[in-house]
C-alpha positions in Angstrom: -12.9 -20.5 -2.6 -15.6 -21.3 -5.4 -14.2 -20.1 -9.2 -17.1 -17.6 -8.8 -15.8 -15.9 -5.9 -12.0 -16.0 -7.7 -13.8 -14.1 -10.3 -15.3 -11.6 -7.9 -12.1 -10.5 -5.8 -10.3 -10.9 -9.0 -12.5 -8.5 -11.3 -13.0 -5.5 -8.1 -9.2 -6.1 -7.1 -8.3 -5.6 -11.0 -10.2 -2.7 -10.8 -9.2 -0.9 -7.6 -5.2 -1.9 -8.7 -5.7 -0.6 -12.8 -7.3 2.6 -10.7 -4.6 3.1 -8.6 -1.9 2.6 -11.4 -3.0 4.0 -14.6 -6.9 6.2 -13.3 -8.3 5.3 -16.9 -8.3 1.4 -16.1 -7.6 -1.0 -19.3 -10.8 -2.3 -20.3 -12.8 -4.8 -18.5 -10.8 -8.0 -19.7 -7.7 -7.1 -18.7 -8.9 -6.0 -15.5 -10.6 -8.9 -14.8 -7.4 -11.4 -15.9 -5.2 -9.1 -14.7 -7.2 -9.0 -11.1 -7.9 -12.8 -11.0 -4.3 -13.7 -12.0 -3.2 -11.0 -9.0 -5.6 -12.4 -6.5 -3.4 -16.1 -7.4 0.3 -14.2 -7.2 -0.9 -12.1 -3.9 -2.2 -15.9 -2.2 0.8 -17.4 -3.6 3.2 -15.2 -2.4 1.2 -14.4 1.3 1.5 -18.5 1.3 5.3 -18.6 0.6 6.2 -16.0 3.2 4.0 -17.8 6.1 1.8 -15.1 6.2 -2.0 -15.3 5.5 -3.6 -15.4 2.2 -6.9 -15.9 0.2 -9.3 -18.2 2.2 -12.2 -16.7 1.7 -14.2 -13.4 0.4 -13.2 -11.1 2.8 -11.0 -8.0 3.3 -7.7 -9.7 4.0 -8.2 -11.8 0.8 -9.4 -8.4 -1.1 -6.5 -6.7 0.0 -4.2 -9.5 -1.0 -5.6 -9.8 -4.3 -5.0 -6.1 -4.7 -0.9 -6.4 -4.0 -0.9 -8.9 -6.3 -2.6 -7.3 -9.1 -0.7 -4.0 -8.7 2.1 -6.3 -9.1 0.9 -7.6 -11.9 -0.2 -4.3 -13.3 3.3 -2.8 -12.4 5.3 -5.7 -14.5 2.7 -5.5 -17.6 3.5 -1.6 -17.8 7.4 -1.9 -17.7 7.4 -4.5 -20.5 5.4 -2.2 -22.3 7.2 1.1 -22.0 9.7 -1.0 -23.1 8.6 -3.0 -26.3 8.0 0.2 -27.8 
């Protein structure tokens, strides 16, 4: 996949996974480096348990990048509960 497309399923799967975890979202940045960032984890991981990953711009690779960024969203929020 082209960086462009990374950016795409990265920015709507950071979206879709900070609406799912916190309904306000966290601002466009975070969402977008959060999403991109999950979109990597969710291949990465899909790739390490022989399943399929991100090949292309498609649902499967959406839906990956999603699990990935609620992963991502899910760890950022417990180390923040507890830093403070």
């Amino acid at each position: 996949m082209t960086l462009l497309a990374w950016a795409v399923l990265g920015l709507l799967s950071g979206f879709v996974a900070s609406k799912i975890i916190n309904k306000s979202g966290n601002g466009f940045v975070l969402d977008i480096g959060l999403g991109i960032a999950g979109a990597v984890v969710g291949a990465w991981l899909f790739q390490t348990f022989a399943m399929a990953g991100v090949s292309e711009l498609n649902l499967q690779s959406f839906c990956v990048g999603i699990i990935g960024a609620l992963a991502l969203l899910l760890a950022y929020y417990l180390l923040v509960r507890r830093s403070r």
